[in-house]
C-alpha positions in Angstrom: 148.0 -55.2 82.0 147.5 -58.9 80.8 143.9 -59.6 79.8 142.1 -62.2 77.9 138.6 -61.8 76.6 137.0 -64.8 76.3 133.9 -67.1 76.4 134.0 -69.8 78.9 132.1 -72.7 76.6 134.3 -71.2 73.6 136.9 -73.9 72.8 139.0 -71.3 71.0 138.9 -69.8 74.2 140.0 -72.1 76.5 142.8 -73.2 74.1 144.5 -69.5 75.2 143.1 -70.6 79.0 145.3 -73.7 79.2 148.5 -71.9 77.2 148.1 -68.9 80.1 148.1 -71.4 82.9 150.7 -73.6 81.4 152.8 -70.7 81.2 151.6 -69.3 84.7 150.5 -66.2 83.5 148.5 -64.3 85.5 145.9 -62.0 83.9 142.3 -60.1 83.8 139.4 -62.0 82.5 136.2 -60.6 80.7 133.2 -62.2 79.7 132.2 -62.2 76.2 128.6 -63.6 76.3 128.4 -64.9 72.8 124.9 -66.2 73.4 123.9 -62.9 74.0 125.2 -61.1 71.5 128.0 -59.3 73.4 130.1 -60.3 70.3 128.3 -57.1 68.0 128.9 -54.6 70.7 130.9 -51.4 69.4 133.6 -51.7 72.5 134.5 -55.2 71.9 134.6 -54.8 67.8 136.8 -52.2 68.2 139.5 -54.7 70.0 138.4 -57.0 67.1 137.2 -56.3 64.4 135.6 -60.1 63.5 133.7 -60.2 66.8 135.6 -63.8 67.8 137.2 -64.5 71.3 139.7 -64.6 72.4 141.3 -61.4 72.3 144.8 -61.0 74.6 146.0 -57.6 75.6 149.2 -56.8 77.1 151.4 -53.9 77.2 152.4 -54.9 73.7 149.5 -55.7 71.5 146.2 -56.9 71.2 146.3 -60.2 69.8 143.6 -62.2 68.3 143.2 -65.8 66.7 144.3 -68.6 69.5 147.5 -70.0 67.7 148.6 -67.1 67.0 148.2 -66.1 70.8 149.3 -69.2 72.3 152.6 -68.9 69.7 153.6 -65.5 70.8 153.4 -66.6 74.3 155.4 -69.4 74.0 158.0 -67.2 72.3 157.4 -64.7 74.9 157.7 -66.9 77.8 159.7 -69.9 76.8 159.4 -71.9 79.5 157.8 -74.7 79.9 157.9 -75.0 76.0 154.7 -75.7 73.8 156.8 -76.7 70.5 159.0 -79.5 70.8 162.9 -79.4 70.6 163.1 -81.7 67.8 162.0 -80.4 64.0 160.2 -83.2 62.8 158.5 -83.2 66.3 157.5 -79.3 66.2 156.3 -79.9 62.6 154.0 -83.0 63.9 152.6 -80.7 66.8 152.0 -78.2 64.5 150.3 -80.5 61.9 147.8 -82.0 64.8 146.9 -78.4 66.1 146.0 -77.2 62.5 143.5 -80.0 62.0 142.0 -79.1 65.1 141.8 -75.4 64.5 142.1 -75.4 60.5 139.6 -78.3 59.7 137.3 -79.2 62.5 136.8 -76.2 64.4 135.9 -73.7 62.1 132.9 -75.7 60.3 132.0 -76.2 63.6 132.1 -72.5 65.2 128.9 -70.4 67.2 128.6 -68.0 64.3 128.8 -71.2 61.7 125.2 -72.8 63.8 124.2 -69.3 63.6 124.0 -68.5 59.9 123.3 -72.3 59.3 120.0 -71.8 61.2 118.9 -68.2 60.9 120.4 -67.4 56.8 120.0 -70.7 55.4 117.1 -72.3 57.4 118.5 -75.3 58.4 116.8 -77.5 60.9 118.2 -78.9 64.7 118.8 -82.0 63.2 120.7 -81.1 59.9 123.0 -79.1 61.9 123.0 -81.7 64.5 124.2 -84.1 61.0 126.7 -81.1 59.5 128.4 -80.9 63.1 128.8 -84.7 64.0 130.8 -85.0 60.3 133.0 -82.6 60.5 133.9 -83.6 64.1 134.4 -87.1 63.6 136.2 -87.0 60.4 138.8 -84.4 62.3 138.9 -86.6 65.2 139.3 -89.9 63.2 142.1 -88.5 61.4 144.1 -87.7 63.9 143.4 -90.9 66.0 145.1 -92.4 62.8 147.8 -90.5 62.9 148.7 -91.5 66.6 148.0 -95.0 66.3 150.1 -95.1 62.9 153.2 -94.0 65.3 154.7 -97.7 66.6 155.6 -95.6 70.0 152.6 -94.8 71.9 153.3 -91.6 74.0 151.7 -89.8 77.0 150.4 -87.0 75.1 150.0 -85.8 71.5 153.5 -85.8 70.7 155.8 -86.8 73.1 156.1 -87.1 76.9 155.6 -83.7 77.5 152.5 -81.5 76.8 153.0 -79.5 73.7 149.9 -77.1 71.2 148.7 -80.2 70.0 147.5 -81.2 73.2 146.7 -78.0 74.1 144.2 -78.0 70.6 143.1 -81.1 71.5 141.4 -80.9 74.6 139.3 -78.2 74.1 137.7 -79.7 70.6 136.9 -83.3 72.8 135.7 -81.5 75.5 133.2 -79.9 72.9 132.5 -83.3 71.8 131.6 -84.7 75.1 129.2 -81.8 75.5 127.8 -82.8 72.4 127.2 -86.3 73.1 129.8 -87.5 71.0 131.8 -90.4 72.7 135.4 -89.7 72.7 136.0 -93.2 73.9 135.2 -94.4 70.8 139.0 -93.0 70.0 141.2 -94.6 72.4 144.5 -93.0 71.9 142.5 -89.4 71.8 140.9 -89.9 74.9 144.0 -91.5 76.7 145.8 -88.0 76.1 142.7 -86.2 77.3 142.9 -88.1 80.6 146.8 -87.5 81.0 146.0 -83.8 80.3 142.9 -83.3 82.7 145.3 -84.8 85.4 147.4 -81.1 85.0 145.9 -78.3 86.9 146.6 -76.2 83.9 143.6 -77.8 82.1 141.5 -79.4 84.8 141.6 -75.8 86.5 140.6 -73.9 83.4 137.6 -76.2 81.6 134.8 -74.8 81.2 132.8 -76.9 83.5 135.2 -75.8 86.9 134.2 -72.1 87.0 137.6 -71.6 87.9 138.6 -70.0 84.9 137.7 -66.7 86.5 139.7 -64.6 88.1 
């Protein structure tokens, strides 16, 4: 039984989305509403225990955090690969997807707007202030990184797709949705288009409703 529990605007999420399409996995999807609360509930704590999607099952484990997910699938089901062949390449992939899931993201999470608002009392347009930050200094950073690289490639790292584009997507598609223009980052949003010309992430955004199934 392959299933992934997930939130459809949760970039996390759709991270583990793309990966499973990528890989051609078919699989079970459930609805976490995290607007709702569905989160607290006992069932769903129970698979894990920090109330985050996404959560994959499979006859082998339940598996949470999405790098760690997207990982053991690529070790799992090798082909097409998500870490390039080369070291120094793998290491660079790696590098990009940790600032997207290590230093922008989490700063930037539901449950980080939630405490911000309801614990500390901060208003729409702090948060609004505290979210562009940490988004644009992530973003700019690694726009500096590409452009540093004399070789300007289809995607992240090469001219195959690999968990830095995979990481990337997601976090400018939460971007866009906050008004943030991604164009303002040329070499980010030149991979973004390469990508959203693959079924495997056109087919899974948030926006299609086809990530159901």
């Amino acid at each position: 039984m392959y299933e992934l529990h997930d939130y459809l605007r949760s970039a996390a999420a759709y991270r583990v989305r793309i990966a499973l399409a990528l890989k051609g996995i078919e699989h079970d999807r459930s609805d976490v509403d995290l607007v709702g609360g569905a989160q607290h509930d006992p069932d769903f704590r129970a698979l894990n225990p920090q109330g985050l999607v996404p959560v994959y099952s499979d006859e082998n484990l339940h598996l949470t955090q999405s790098l760690a997910i997207i990982e053991y699938l690529d070790e799992r089901y090798p082909e097409p690969p998500l870490l390039p062949v080369s070291l120094e390449q793998r290491a660079r992939a790696r590098q990009m997807a940790q600032i997207v899931c290590s230093d922008i993201h989490p700063l930037n999470g539901f449950r980080v707007h939630v405490y911000l608002r309801d614990a500390l009392g901060i208003d729409t347009v702090r948060r609004r202030r505290w979210f562009e930050h940490w988004v644009l200094e992530g973003l700019d950073a690694l726009e500096l990184w590409l452009t540093a690289d004399a070789t300007t490639r289809r995607f992240a790292v090469g001219d195959t797709v690999s968990i830095a584009d995979v990481c990337l997507v997601p976090q400018l598609d939460l971007a866009r949705r906050n008004r943030i223009d991604v164009e303002d980052f040329p070499r980010l949003a030149a991979i973004e288009r390469a990508c959203m010309a693959l079924p495997a992430f056109r087919d899974t955004h948030p926006g299609t409703g086809a990530a159901t199934r």
